[in-house]
KEMIVEX-324504 format. One record per residue (C-alpha): x, y, z; residue number from 0. Coordinates in Angstrom, 2 decimals, m for minus. Layout:
BEGIN
SITE       px       py       pz   nr
SITE        X        Y        Z  NUM
...
***
This chain:
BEGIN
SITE       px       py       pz   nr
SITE    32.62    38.18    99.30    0
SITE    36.22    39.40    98.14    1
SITE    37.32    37.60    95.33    2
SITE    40.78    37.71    96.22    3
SITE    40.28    35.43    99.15    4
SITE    38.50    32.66    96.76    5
SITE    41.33    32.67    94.74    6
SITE    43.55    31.52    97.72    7
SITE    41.05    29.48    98.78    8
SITE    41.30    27.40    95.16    9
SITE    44.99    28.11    95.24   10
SITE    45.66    26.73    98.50   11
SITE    43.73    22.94    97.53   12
SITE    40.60    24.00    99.20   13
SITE    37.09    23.13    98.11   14
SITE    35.05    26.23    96.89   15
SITE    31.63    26.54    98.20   16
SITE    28.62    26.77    95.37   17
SITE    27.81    30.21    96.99   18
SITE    31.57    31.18    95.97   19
SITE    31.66    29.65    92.70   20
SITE    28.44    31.94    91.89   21
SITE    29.37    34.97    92.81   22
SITE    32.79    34.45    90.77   23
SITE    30.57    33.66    87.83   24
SITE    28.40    36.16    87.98   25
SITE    30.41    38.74    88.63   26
SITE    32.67    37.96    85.77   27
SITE    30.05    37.56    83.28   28
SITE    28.63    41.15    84.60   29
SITE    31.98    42.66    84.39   30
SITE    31.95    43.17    88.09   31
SITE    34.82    40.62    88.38   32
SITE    38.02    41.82    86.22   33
SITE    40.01    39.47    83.71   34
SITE    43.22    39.22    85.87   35
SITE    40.89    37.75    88.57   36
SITE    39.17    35.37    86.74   37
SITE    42.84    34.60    85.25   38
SITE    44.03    33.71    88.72   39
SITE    40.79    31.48    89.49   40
SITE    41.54    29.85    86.55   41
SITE    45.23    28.66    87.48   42
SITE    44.15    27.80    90.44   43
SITE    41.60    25.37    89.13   44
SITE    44.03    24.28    86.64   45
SITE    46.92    23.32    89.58   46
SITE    44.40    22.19    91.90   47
SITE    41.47    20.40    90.35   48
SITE    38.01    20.23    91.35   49
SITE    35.54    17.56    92.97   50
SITE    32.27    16.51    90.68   51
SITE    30.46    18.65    93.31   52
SITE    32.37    22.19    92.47   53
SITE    32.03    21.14    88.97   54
SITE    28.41    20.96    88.57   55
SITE    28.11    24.06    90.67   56
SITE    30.75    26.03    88.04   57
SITE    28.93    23.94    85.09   58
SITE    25.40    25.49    86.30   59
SITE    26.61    29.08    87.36   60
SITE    27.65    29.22    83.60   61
SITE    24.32    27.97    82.40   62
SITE    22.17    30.54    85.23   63
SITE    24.55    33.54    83.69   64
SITE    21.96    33.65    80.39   65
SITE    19.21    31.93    78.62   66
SITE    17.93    28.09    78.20   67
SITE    16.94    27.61    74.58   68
SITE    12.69    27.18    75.12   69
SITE    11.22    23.48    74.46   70
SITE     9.16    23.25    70.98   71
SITE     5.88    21.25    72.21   72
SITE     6.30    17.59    73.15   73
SITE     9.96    15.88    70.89   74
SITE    12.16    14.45    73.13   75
SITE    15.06    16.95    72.67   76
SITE    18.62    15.28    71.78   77
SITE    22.22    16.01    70.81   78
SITE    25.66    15.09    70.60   79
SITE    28.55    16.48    71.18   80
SITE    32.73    15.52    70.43   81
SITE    35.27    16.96    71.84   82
SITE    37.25    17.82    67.80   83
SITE    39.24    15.37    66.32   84
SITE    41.22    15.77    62.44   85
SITE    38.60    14.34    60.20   86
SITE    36.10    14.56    62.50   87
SITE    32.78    15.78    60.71   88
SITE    29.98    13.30    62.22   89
SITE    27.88    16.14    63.68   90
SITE    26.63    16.77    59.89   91
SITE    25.59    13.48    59.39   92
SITE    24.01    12.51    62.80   93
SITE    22.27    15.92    62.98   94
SITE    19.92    15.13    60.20   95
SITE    20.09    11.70    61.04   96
SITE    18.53    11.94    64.58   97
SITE    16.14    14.55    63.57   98
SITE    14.40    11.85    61.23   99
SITE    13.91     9.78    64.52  100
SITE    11.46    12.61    65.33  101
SITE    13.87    13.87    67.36  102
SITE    14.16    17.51    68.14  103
SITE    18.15    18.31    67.74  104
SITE    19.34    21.61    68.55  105
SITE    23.45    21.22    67.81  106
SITE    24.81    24.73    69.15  107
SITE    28.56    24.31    67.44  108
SITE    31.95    26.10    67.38  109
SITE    34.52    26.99    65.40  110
SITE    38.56    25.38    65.06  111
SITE    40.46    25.06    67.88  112
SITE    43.82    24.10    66.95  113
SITE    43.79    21.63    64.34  114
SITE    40.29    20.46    64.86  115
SITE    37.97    22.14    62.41  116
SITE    35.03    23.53    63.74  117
SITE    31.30    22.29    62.87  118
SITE    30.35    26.38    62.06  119
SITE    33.65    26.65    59.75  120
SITE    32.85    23.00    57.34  121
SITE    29.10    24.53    57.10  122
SITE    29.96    28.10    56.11  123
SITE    31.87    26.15    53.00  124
SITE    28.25    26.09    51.91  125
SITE    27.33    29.30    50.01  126
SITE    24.97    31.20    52.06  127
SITE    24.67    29.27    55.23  128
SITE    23.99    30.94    58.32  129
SITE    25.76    30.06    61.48  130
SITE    24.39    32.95    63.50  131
SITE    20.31    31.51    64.18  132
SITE    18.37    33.80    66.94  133
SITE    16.31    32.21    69.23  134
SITE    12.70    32.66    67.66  135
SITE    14.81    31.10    64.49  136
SITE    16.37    28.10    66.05  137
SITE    12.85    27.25    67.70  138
SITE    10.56    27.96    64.30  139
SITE    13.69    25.66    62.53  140
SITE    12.90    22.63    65.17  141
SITE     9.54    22.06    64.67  142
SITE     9.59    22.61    60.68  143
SITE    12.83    20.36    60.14  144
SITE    13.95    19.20    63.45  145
SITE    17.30    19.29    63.37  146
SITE    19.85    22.73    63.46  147
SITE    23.27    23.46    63.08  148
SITE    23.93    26.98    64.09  149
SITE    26.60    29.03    67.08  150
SITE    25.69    29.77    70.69  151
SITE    23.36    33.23    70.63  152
SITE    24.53    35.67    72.97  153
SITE    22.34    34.92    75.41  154
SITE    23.35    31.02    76.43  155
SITE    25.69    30.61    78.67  156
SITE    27.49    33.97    78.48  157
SITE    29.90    33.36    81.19  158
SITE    31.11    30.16    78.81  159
SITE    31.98    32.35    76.18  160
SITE    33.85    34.77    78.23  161
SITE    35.78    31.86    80.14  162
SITE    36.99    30.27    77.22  163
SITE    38.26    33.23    75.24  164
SITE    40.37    33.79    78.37  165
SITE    41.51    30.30    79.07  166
SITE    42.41    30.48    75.54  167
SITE    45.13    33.26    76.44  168
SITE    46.23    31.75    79.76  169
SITE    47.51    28.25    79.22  170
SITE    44.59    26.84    81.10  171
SITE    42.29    25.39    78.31  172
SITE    43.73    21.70    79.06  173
SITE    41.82    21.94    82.73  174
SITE    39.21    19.06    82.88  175
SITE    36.85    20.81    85.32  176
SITE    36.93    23.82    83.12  177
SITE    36.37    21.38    79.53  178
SITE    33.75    19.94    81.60  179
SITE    31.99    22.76    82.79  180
SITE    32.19    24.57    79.35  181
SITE    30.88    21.69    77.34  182
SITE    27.79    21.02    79.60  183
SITE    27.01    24.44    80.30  184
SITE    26.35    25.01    76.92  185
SITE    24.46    21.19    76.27  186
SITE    22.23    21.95    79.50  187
SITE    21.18    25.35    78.00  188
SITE    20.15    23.63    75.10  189
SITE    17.17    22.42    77.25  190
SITE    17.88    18.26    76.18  191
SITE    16.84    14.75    77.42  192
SITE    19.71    13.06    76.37  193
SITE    23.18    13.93    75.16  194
SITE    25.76    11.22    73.35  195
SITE    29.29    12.51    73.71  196
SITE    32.18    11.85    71.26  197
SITE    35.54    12.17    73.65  198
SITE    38.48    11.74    71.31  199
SITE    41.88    10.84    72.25  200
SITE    45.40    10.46    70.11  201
SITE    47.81    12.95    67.82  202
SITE    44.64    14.37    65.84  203
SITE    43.12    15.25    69.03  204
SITE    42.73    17.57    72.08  205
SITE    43.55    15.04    74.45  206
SITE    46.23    13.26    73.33  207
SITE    46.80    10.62    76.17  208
SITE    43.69     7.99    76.64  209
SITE    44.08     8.04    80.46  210
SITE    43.21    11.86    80.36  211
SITE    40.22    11.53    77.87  212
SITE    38.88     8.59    79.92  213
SITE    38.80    11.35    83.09  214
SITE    36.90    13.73    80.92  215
SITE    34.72    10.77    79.43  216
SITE    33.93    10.16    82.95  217
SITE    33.58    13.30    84.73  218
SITE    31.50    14.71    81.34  219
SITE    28.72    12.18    82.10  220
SITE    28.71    12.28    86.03  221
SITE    27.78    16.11    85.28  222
SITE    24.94    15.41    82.78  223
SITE    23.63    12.71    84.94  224
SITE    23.61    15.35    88.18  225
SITE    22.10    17.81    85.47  226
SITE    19.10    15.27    84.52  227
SITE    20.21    14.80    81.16  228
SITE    20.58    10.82    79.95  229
SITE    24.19    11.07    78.86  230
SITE    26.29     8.59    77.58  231
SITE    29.97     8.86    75.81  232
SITE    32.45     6.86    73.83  233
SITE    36.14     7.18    73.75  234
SITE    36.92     7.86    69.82  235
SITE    40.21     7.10    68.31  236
SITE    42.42    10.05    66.92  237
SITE    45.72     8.28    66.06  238
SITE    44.30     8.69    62.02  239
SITE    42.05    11.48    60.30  240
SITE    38.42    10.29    60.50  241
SITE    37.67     9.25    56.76  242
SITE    39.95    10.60    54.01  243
SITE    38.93    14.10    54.00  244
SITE    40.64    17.22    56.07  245
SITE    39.45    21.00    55.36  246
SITE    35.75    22.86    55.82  247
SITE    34.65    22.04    51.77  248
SITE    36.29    18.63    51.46  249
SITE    34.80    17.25    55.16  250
SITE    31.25    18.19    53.71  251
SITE    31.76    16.89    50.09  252
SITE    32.46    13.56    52.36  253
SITE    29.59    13.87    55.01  254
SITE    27.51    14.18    52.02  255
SITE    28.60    11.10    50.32  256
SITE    27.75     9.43    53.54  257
SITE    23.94    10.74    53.64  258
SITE    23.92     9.33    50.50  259
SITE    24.81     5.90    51.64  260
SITE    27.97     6.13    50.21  261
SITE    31.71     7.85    51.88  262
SITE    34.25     6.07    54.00  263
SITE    33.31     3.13    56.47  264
SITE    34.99     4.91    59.93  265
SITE    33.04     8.09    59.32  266
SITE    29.13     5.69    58.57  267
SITE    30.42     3.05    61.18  268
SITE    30.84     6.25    63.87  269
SITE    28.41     8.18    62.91  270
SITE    25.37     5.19    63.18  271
SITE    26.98     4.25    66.58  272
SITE    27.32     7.37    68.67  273
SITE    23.26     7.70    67.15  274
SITE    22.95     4.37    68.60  275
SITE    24.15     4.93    72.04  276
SITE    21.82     8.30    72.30  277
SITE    18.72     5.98    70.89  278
SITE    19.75     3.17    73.46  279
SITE    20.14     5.90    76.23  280
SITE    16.28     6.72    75.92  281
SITE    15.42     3.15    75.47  282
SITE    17.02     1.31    77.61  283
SITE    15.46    m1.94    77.05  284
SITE    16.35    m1.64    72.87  285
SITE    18.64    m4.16    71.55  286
SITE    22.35    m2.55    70.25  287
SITE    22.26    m4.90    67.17  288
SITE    19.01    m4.29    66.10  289
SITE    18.98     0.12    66.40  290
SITE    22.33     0.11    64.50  291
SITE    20.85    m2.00    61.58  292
SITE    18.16     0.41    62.23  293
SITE    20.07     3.09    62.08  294
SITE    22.01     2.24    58.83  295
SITE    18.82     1.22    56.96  296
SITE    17.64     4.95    58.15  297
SITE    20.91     6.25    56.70  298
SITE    20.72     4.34    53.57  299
SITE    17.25     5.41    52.32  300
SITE    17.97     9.32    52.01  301
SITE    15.81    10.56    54.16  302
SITE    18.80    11.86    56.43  303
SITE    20.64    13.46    52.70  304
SITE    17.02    15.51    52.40  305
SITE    16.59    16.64    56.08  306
SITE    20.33    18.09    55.79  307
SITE    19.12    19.73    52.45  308
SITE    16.24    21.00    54.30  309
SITE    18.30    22.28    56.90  310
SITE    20.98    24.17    55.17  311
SITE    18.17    25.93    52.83  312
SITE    16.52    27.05    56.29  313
SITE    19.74    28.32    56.93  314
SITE    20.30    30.30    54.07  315
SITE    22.84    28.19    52.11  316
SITE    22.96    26.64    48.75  317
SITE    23.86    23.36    47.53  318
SITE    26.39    23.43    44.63  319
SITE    26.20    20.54    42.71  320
SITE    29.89    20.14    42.95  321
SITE    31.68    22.08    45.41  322
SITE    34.81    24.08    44.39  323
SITE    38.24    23.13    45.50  324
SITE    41.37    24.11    45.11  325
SITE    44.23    23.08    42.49  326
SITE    44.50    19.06    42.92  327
SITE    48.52    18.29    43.78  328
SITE    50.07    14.83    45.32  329
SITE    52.21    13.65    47.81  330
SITE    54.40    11.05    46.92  331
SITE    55.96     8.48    49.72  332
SITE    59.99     9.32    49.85  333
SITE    60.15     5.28    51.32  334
SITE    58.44     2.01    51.34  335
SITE    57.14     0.36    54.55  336
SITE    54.74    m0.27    56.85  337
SITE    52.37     2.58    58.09  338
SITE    52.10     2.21    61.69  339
SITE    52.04     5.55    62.94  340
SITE    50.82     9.33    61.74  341
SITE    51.92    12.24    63.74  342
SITE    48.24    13.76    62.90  343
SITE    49.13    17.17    64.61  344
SITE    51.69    17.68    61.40  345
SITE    49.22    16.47    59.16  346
SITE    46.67    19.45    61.00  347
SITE    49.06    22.16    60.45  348
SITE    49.36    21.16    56.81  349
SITE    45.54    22.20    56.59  350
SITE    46.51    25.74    58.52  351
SITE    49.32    26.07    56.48  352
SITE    47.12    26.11    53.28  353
SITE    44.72    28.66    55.30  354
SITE    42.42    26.14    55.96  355
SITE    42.58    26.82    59.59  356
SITE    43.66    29.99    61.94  357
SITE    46.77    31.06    62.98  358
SITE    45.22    33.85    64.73  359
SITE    42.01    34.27    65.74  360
SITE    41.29    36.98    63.30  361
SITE    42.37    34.95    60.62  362
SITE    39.85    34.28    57.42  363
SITE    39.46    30.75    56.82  364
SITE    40.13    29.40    52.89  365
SITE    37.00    26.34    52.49  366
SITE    38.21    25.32    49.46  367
SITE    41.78    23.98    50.73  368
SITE    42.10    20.66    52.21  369
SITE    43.29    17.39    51.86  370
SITE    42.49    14.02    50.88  371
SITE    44.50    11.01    52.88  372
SITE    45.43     7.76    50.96  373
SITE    46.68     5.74    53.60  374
SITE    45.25     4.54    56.77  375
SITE    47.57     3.06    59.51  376
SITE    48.67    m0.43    58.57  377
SITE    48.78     0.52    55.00  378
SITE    51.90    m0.77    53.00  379
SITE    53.23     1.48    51.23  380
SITE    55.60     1.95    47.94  381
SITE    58.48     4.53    47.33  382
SITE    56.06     7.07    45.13  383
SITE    53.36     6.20    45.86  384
SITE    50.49     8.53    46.72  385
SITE    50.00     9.18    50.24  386
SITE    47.47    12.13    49.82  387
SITE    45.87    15.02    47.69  388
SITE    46.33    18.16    48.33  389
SITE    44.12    20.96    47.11  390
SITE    46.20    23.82    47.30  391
SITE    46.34    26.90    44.29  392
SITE    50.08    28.24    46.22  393
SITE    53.13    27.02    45.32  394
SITE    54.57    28.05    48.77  395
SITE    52.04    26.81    50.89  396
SITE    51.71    23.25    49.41  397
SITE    55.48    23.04    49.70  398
SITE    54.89    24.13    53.40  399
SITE    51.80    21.40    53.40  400
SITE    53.96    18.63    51.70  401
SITE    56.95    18.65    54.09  402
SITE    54.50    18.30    57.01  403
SITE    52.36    15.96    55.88  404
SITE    55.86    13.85    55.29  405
SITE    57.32    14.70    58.20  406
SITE    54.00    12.73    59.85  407
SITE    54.65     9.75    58.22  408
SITE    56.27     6.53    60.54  409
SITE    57.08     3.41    59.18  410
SITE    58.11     0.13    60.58  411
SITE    59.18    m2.51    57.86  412
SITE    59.16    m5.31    60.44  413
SITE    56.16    m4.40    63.10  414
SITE    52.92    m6.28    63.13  415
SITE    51.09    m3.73    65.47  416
SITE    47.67    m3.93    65.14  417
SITE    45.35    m0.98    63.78  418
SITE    43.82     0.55    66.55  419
SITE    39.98     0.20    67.34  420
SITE    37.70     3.10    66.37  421
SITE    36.37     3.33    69.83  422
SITE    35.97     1.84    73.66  423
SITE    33.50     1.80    76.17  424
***
């Protein structure tokens, strides 16, 4: 095959046959196929789209390019997945929380994108975690503690990896057949029954129009489904942080205060339900009502709080008793009005700002910056008063923080519009 002539194929609105999709795959992730090819494939997938059926055949040429993780013995196998939101720190919680279902859950993770913080960068705020698990470690970690939180090894879905870093560089990463086929590459390599997927939409997300995340909701599960994995997904709103806390230290001070029954509502209400969709998934017949009271009765009685202890010693890391942050500064309110917007991509690049996040890729991310928000949407708020707290030891950067976090503030001193629902089917 000449790859040249696939390209035009794809850049021309043609399908691509599975036979061609392989041999682009393959070839890439063997180095046969050079990066300015792959480049131009990836355009033209980007312009032109791609039926379900080219998308599971690009979904499992990425998984057939390396390894599946092995099954441990007979635990139905589990995970979930969300596409990054601001806030967004439920995979710590539902991890542990899953795992005392007798689940098996092996959560392969990733770092930041953008403003989303990455699962692998909030855990390495833990002294001594590991994020870098080997096979033979990830499947001895399963069957002693069932759950694991730990990157992709270099043997799953290598042709992922190698994709991504260069959709990164070519303005294609918004392409829903590529999202698609990078998420569930990776999730089908993990070897799982059933997946629950957390598609976020709004200003603190990826996809910021709902219209757009309801195609990827969609197309996400068609591909599981083909794959034989149960797979179910919610729509998640982004239009506020999840919870109060922002930054790698802060977003697991708050996951733990939620394994310990305690934390913000939106982050225990979310968490319990996207565990109640995966349990529902596998039980079809189970009542909704009845596994979230379940569910929060489970999350309640600390048994979740000790499996995550269990896991991060595994792991390597330590449990401080209190976790270091940063100098403790706040942002006053220049006006007084209704809250009824947040432009959450500001309040993102506060975080970065403070070096919570990465500029470039090299960067080395600060844990112990972050903030804490005061003021959900439909808040009404005073001239002065505290909108959030920023832990920051700069001068310069929290002025750089401050201005953006007011900059994301809108207010509407006549508008009734209504706080918008934390997720839809």
């Amino acid at each position: 095959m000449i790859p040249a002539s696939i390209i035009a194929t794809k850049r021309d609105g043609q399908e691509l046959t599975e036979k061609e999709i392989e041999f682009m795959v393959f070839g890439y992730a063997r180095g046969e196929i050079p990066d300015y090819q792959m480049s131009a494939l990836a355009m033209a997938i980007y312009l032109r789209g791609m039926v379900d059926r080219e998308v599971l055949a690009l979904t499992m040429a990425m998984v057939r390019s390396g390894d599946r993780l092995r099954r441990i013995g007979d635990s139905i196998r589990v995970d979930k997945h969300s596409t990054g939101g601001l806030g967004d720190k439920t995979s710590l919680i539902i991890g542990p929380l899953l795992a005392c279902l007798g689940y098996h859950v092996p959560m392969i993770s990733g770092r930041g994108l953008g403003i989303t913080g990455g699962t692998l960068d909030k855990l390495e705020a833990i002294p001594g975690y590991r994020t870098n698990l080997t096979d033979a470690e990830i499947d001895a970690q399963l069957e002693r503690i069932g759950c694991v939180i730990t990157g992709a090894t270099d043997t799953l879905a290598p042709a992922d990896r190698k994709l991504y870093a260069l959709r990164d560089v070519t303005a294609t990463v918004p392409s829903i057949p590529l999202i698609t086929a990078s998420i569930m590459s990776k999730k089908i390599a993990e070897s799982l029954d059933a997946l629950v997927l957390d598609i976020k939409y709004g200003s603190g997300s990826f996809q910021h129009d709902v219209g757009a995340a309801r195609k990827l909701h969609d197309q996400l599960q068609r591909v599981g489904r083909s794959a034989g994995i149960k797979t179910t997904a919610l729509l998640t709103d982004m239009t506020q942080p999840l919870g109060k806390m922002v930054g790698n230290a802060c977003e697991v001070v708050e996951s733990i205060e939620v394994l310990q029954g305690r934390g913000p509502h939106s982050v225990r209400l979310l968490s319990i339900e996207l565990a109640a969709r995966l349990v529902l998934s596998l039980n079809p017949t189970s009542n909704l009502e009845q596994t979230r009271a379940k569910l929060t009765e489970l999350l309640d009685s600390g048994a979740p709080m000790e499996r995550f202890e269990a896991m991060v010693a595994n792991q390597g890391g330590k449990l401080p008793s209190e976790f270091s942050l940063e100098k403790c500064r706040l942002v006053a309110s220049p006006r007084s009005g209704l809250l009824t917007g947040l432009d959450c991509q500001k309040i993102g690049y506060s975080v970065i700002a403070m070096g919570g996040g990465r500029k470039m890729k090299e960067d080395v991310i600060n844990p112990r910056v972050g903030i804490k928000w005061e003021c959900p949407l439909g808040s009404v708020v005073t001239v002065g008063q505290t909108v959030a707290h920023v832990y920051c030891d700069s001068e310069s950067a929290f002025e750089e923080a401050s201005q953006l976090l007011l900059k994301s503030l809108q207010f509407d001193t006549g508008s009734t519009e209504a706080i918008p629902p934390l997720w839809r089917e």
